[in-house]
Structure formats: structure tokens, C-alpha cells
Phi, psi and omega in degrees: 000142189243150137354065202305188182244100183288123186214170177286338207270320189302301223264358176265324171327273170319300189297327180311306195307314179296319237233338193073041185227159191282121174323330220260316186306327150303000160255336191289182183279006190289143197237039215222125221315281206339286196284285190343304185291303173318335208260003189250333191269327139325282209272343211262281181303333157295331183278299184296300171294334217206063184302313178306000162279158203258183166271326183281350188283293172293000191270334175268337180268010170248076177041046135101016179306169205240133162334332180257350143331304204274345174326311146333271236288333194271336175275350168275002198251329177285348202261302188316278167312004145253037164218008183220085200310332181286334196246024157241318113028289175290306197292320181296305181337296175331272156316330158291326186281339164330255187322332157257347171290331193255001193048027170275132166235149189317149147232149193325141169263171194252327162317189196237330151293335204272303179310317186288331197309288180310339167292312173287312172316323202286322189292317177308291226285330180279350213263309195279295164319317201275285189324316190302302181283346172186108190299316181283350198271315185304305183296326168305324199263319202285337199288306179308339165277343165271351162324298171261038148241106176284157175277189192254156197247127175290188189165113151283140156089179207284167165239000000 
């Protein structure tokens, strides 16, 4: 079996195919949620895979978008996926048929911060699903953790 070639035009293909859309609507202007999200989930997975691209490099290869577009489109897909477990889900899926057709694995961060961060998004996202499918099962495992934790004392008037 040979090898695609992990690229922006491979990975505008592929989301095209998963999503049932013609490749040439994620470059046009259209603006309408049906294309915007592949095309936000598209340009998200090029930012991830395909760390050594500039933003203004994907910003051209989604029909000529200006950098702070594309910038939009990876904090909105990330913001979807830590708040929707099916469609962080649809994204692994995704990613994964990538990532085994092309033998690209994602990349990593490399601080020791960077690393707790994401970890901690994965525990939130599993945190959020498990309240979401059974509310009473969350508050039994969670309770001890909120327990020990107090809130924080507000202070009145300016500093």
C-alpha cells in the first residue's frame, strides 16, 4: 500500500470527503455553517499537522484568507471541541484516518507546560462528557474533588 502524502490540498480532500463536500467549496467564499466548519476543521488539521506552515501559507491555501482568519478558524474548532465531546470525537476520527494514511503523527508539544495544558484540556473534555451522559455518575466521582477545593474570597473595593 503506498502512502499519500501529508499536505494542505491532502488534508482539504480528505475533510472535503468526511464532511460529503466538493474540495473546491473550502477555498470559495462562501460563507455559509455547512462549508465554514469543514473548512475551519480543514485549516485546524493543517495548523496541527503540518506545524512547519505559516498561517498566511494556509491562509492562501484556503482561497487567499488573511492570518487572523486563520487564526479564528483553530480557536473556534478548538473552543467546539472542548465543549462538544461528538464533534471532538469527528476531529480525532479525522485525524486519525490522516495520520494513518500518511504516517504523519500530530506534533507534540514540547514544554513541560504545554504538555500539562493539553492534558488537562483532555481531563475537562472527558469531565464534560461523562456530566453531560450521566450527571449523577459525574457528581459521585467529582465530589471529592470539589470538596477540596474552596472558593475564593472576593475583596471588596479597588486595589
Amino acid at each position: 500500500m503506498t502512502r499519500s502524502r501529508l499536505s494542505i490540498e491532502y488534508i482539504q480532500q480528505q475533510v472535503a470527503e468526511s464532511y460529503g463536500l466538493d474540495v473546491r467549496l473550502l477555498i470559495s467564499p462562501r460563507r455559509a455553517r455547512k462549508i465554514t466548519r469543514p473548512r475551519q476543521v480543514a485549516i485546524w488539521l493543517c495548523a496541527k499537522l503540518l506545524p512547519g506552515r505559516s498561517l498566511p501559507e494556509i491562509g492562501r491555501a484556503f482561497g487567499n484568507r488573511d492570518h487572523t482568519t486563520i487564526m479564528h478558524a483553530i480557536r473556534r474548532i478548538d473552543t467546539l471541541s472542548d465543549h462538544d465531546a461528538a464533534f471532538f470525537e469527528t476531529l480525532v476520527i479525522i485525524r486519525d484516518r490522516l495520520t494513518e494514511a500518511t504516517g504523519v503523527q500530530p506534533a507534540r508539544p514540547v514544554s513541560i507546560v504545554a504538555q500539562a495544558r493539553e492534558l488537562a484540556r483532555i481531563f475537562a473534555k472527558a469531565a464534560y462528557a461523562l456530566a453531560e451522559a450521566d450527571p449523577e455518575l459525574a457528581a459521585r466521582t467529582f465530589r471529592h474533588l470539589s470538596a477540596s477545593f474552596q472558593p475564593v474570597q472576593q475583596h471588596g473595593g479597588r486595589r
